[in-house]
C-alpha positions as CSV (number, residue, x, y, z in Angstrom):
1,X,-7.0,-12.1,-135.3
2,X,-3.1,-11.1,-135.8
3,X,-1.1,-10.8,-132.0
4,X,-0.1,-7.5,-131.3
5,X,2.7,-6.3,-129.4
6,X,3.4,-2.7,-128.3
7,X,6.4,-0.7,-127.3
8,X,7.2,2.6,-126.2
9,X,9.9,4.5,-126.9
10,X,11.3,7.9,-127.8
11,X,13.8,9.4,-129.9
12,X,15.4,12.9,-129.9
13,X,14.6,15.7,-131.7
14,X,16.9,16.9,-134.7
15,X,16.0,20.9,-133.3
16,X,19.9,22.3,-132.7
17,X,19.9,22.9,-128.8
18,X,16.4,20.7,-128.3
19,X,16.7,18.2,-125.4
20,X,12.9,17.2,-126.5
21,X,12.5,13.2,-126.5
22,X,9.5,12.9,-128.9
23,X,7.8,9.5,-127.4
24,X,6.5,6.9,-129.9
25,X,5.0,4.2,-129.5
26,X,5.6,0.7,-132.2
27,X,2.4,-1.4,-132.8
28,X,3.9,-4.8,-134.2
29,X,2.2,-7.9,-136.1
30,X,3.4,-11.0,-134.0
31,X,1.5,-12.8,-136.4
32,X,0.0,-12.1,-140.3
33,X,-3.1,-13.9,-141.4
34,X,-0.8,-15.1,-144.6
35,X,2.8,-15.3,-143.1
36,X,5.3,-14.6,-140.7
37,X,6.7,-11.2,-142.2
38,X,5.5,-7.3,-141.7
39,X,4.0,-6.1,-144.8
40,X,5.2,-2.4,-145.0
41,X,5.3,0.3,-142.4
42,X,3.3,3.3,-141.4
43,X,3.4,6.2,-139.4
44,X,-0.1,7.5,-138.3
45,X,-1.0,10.5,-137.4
46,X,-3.4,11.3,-134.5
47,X,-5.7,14.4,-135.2
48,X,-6.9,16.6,-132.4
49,X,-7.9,19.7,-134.1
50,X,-3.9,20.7,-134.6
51,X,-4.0,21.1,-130.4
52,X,-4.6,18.0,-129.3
53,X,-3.8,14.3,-128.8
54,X,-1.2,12.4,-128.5
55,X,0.7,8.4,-129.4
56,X,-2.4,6.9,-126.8
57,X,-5.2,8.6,-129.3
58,X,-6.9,6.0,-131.6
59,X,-5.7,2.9,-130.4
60,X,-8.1,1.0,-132.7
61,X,-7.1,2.9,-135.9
62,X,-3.8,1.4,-134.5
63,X,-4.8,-1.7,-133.9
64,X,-6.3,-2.1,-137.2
65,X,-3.4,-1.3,-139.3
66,X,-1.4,-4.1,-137.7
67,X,-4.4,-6.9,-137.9
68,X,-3.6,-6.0,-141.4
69,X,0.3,-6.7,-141.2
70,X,1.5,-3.5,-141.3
71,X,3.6,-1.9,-138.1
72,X,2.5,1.0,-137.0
73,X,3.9,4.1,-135.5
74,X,2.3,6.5,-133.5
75,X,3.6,9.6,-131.8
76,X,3.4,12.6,-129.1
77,X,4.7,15.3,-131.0
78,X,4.6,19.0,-130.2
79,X,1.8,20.9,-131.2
80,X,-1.0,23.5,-130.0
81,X,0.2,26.2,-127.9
82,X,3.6,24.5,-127.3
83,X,4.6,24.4,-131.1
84,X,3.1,27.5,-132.5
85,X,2.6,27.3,-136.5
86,X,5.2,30.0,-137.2
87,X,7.9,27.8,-135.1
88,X,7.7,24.6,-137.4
89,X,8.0,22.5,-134.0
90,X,5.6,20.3,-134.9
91,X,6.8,19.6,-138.3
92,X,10.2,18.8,-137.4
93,X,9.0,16.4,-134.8
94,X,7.0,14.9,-137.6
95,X,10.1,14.4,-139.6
96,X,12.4,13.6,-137.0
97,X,9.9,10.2,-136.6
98,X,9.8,9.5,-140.7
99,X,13.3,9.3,-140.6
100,X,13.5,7.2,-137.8
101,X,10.8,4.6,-139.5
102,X,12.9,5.0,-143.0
103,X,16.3,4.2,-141.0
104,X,14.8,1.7,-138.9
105,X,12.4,-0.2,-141.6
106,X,14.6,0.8,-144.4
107,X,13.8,-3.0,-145.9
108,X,10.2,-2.2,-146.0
109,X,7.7,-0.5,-147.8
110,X,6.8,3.3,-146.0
111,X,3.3,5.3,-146.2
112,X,1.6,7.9,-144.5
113,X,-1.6,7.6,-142.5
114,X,-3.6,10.6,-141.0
115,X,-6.9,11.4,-138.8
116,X,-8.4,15.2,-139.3
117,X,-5.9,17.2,-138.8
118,X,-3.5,14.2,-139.0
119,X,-4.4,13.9,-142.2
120,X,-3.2,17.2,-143.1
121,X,0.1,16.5,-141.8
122,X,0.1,13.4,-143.4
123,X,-0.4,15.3,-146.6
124,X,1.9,18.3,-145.9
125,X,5.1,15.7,-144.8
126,X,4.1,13.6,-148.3
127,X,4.3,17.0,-150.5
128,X,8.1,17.3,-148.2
129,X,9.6,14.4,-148.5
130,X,8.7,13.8,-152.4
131,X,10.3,17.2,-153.0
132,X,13.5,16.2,-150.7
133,X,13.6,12.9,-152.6
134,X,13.2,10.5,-148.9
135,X,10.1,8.8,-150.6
136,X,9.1,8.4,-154.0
């Protein structure tokens, strides 16, 4: 088994006039089976039927991804009633974390990982950022 350790965090939202913190929270390899460095980086994102959840949903999805080697980030970003579709809230907060893993891990490979409606949004940021040129 590869040691885990987890932080919590937040960073601000890129909304003009937004004093939103979006929390995240960092789930890093202490250890790889095969050696000391992280293989990549990945962002997943909790489903909750586009309402619900939040960075504490599917801890062992999580925790999985980094017995593999990869970091993980996970994240409470708006959505449901307090990001409405037609307000792009909760796509913004989506981005606003990509960028922070490309700034922060900008040595490392980046992906994409979803649950349910996660996965949508997983899907819907990769469509984004390939047309905005951030990943390939």
């Amino acid at each position: 088994p590869v040691d885990v350790t987890v932080t919590e965090t937040s960073i601000p939202s890129s909304i003009e006039n937004d004093k939103f913190q979006i929390p995240i929270k960092i789930f890093t390899p202490t250890t790889t089976a095969n050696t000391n460095t992280k293989r990549a980086v990945v962002f997943f994102i909790h489903g909750g039927i586009f309402a619900l959840g939040d960075m504490h949903s599917h801890p062992t999805i999580s925790h999985a991804l980094c017995q593999l080697g990869l970091v993980v980030v996970t994240a409470s970003f708006r959505n449901g009633e307090e990001a409405p579709h037609e307000s792009n809230v909760t796509m913004r907060d989506l981005n606003d974390v990509v960028d922070h893993c490309l700034q922060t891990y900008k040595d490392s490979p980046f992906g994409l990982v979803g649950s349910s409606s996660g996965g949508f949004f997983a899907i819907h940021l990769c469509q984004t950022l390939h047309s905005t040129k951030k990943i390939a």
